[in-house]
C-alpha positions as a printed Julia matrix, in Angstrom:
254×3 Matrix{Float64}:
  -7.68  25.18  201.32
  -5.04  27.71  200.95
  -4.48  29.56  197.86
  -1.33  31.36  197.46
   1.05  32.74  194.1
   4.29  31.66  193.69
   7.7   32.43  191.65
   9.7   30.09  189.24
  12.61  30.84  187.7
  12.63  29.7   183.89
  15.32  30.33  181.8
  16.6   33.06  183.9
  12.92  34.8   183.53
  10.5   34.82  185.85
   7.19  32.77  185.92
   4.15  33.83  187.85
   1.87  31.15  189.3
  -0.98  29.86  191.87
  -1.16  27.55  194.08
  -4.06  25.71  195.45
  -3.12  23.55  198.57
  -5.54  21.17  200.08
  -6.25  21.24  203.67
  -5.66  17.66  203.84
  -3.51  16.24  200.51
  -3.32  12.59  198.88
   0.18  13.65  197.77
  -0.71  13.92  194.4
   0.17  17.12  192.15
  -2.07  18.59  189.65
  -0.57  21.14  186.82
  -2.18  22.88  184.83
  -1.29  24.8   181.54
  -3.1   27.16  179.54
  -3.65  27.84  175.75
  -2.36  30.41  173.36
  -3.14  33.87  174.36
  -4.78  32.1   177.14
  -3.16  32.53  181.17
  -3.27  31.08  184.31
  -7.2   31.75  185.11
  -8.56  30.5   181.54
 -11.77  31.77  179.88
 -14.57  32.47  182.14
 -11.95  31.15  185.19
 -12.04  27.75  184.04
  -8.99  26.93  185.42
  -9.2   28.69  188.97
 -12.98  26.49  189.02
 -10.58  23.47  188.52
  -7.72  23.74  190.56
 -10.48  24.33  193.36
 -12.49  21.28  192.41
  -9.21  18.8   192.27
  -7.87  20.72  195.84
 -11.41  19.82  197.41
 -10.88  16.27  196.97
  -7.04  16.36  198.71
  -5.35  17.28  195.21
  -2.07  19.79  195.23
  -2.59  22.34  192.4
  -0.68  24.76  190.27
  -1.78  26.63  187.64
   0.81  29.0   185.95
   1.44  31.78  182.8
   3.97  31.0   180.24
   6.75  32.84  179.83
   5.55  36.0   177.63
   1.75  35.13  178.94
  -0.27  36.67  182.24
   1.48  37.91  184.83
   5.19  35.98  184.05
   8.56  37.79  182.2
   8.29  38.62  178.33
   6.27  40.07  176.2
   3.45  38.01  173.75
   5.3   38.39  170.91
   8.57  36.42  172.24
   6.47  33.49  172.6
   7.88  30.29  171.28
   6.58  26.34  171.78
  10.32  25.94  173.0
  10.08  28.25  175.11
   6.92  26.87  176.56
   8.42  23.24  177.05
  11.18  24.6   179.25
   8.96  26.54  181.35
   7.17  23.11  181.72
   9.85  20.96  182.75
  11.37  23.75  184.98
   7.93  23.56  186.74
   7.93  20.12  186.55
  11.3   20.02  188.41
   9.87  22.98  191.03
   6.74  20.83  192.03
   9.01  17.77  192.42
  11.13  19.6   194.58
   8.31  20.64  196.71
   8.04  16.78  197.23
   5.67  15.77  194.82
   6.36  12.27  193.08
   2.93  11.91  191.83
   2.25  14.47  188.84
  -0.29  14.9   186.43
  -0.28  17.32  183.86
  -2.97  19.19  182.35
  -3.26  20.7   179.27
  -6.01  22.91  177.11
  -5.54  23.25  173.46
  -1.65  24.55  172.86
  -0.93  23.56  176.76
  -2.23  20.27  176.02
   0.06  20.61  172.55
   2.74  21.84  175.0
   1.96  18.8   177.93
   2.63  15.98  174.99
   5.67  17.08  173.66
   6.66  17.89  177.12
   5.93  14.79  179.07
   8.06  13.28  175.49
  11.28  13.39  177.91
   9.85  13.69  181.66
   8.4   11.08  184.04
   4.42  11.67  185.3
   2.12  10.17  186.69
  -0.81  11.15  184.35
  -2.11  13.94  181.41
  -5.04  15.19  180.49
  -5.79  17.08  177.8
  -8.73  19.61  176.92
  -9.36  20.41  172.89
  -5.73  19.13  172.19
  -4.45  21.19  169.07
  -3.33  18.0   166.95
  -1.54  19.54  164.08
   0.26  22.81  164.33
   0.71  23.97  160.55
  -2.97  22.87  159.57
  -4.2   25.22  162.54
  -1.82  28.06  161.6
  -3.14  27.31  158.03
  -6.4   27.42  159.27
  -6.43  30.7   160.64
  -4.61  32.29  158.25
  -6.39  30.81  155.05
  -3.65  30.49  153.09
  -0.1   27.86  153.05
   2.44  29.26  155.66
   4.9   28.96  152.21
   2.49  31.57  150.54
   2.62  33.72  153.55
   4.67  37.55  153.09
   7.9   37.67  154.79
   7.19  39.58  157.8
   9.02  40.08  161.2
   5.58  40.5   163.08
   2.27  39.21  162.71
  -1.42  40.87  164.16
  -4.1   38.34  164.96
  -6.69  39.28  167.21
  -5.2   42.09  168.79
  -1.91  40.06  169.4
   1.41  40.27  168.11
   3.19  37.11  166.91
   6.54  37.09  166.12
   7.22  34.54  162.46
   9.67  32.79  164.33
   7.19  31.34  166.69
   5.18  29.32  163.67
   8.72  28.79  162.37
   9.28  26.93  165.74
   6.53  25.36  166.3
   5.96  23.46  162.96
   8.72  21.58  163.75
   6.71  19.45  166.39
   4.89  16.27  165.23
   2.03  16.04  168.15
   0.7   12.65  167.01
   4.66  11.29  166.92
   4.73  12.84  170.92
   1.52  11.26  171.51
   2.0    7.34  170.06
   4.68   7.0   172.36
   3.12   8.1   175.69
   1.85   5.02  177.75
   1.31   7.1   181.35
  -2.31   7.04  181.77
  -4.41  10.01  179.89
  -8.07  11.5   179.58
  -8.28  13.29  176.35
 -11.8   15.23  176.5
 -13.5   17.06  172.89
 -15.95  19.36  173.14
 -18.04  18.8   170.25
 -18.8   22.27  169.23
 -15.32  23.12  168.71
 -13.51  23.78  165.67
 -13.86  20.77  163.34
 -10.55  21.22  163.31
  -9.87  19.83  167.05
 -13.08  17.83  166.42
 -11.35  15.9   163.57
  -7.85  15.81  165.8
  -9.99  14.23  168.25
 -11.07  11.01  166.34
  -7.62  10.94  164.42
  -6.27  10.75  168.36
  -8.32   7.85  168.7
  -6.46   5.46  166.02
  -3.03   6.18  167.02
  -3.15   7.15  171.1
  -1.85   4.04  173.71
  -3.52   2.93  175.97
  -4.0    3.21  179.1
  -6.29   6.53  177.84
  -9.82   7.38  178.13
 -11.35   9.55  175.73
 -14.83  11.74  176.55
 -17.02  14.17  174.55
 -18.77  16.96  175.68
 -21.85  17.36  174.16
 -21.94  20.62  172.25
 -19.46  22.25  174.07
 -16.81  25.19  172.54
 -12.83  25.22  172.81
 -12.87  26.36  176.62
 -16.05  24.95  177.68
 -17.62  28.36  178.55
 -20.83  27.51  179.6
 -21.45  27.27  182.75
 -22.77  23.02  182.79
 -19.53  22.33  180.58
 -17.24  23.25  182.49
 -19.02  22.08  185.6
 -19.05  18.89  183.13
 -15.44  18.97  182.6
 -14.29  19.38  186.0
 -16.05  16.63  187.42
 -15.58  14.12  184.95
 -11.82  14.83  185.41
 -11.96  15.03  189.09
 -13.42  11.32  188.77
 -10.44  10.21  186.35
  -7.54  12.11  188.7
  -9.21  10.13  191.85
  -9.59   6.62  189.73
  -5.45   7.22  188.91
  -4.87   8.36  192.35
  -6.63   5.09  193.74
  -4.74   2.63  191.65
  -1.42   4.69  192.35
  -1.86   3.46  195.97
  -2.91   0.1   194.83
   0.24  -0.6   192.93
């Protein structure tokens, strides 16, 4: 395989990514998104471990930072779910015009967030999505421990070390996940680890009652938020390897 970074112009900014080509490719395109403060490698290089697994079996991959994220344009702080969606669909509209018309999008926790409300208003061929955050103002809640109405006025947050700007909660509480999701009928995995958050845990069963089908849903057995353990994310990848060749075969079936 050849691995190689690449350049997209979002917005007039600049996007930094990598790309995993297959030696031999089933002309099928595999993108991946990260998570809040996350970037293009992913805890303990979960996503470099993936985009390596899919490109061994003939998949095209290309896994990318968010504007304001890794090594693209903007700072942290200027981060916005907007923003995010753009970036998406201008990468969308990149990897198509490498030749691509088979795409699947993957997600992890706000990049899956980011992949539904995406995919909303662009054509793929599939989505997957790790530890989907399923409601963004009970997880801002969450973490801050109080109502975002009883929260001080204040231009700039500090959580862990990072600055967030109010205007990106602002912003993103205006997206309705489950709404996104109901209405998506391409085919999806949607994988829990069940030592996450109960948060995501409980997102996870609620996505169960509302999601379309075609969809498979998996648990991981104990696993956290980025499956950091060495047989969860070995878990992970194969058990979405399986589902991208499954789509892949009944793509060329149809």
């Amino acid at each position: 395989m050849i691995e190689s970074p690449i350049t997209i112009l979002s917005q007039g900014e600049q996007l930094v990514g990598m790309v995993h080509q297959p030696q031999v490719g089933n002309g099928t395109a595999v993108i991946l998104c990260h998570g809040y403060t996350g970037q293009k490698t992913e805890n303990k290089r979960l996503f470099v471990e993936a985009a390596r697994a899919f490109t061994a079996v003939g998949f095209w991959a290309l896994r990318f930072d968010f504007y304001g994220s890794g090594d693209s344009a903007g700072e942290f702080r200027s981060t916005r779910i907007s923003t995010n969606i753009q970036n998406l669909r201008d990468v969308l509209a990149r990897v198509r015009g490498l030749g691509f018309e088979h795409v699947v999008v993957l997600g992890i926790s706000m990049g899956a967030a980011t992949a539904i409300l995406t995919l909303h208003n662009e054509p793929a061929t599939g989505l997957i999505l790790w530890s989907t955050v399923p409601d963004m103002r009970e997880l801002f809640e969450q973490r801050l421990g109080r109502s975002l109405d009883s929260v001080p006025v204040m231009p700039m947050y500090e959580y862990d070390g990072w600055l967030i700007d109010r205007e990106f909660y602002l912003d993103a509480i205006k997206y309705n996940i489950f709404e996104h999701l109901k209405k998506l009928h391409l085919p999806k995995l949607i994988v829990q680890g069940t030592a996450d958050d109960p948060l995501f845990v409980a997102g996870f069963q609620r996505f169960k009652a509302v999601v379309p089908s075609p969809v498979e849903f998996q648990l991981i057995q104990d696993a956290n938020h980025t499956y950091e353990m060495v047989k969860h994310r070995n878990e992970i990848i194969q058990l979405t390897s399986a589902w991208l060749q499954k789509i892949l075969k009944q793509n060329q079936q149809s």
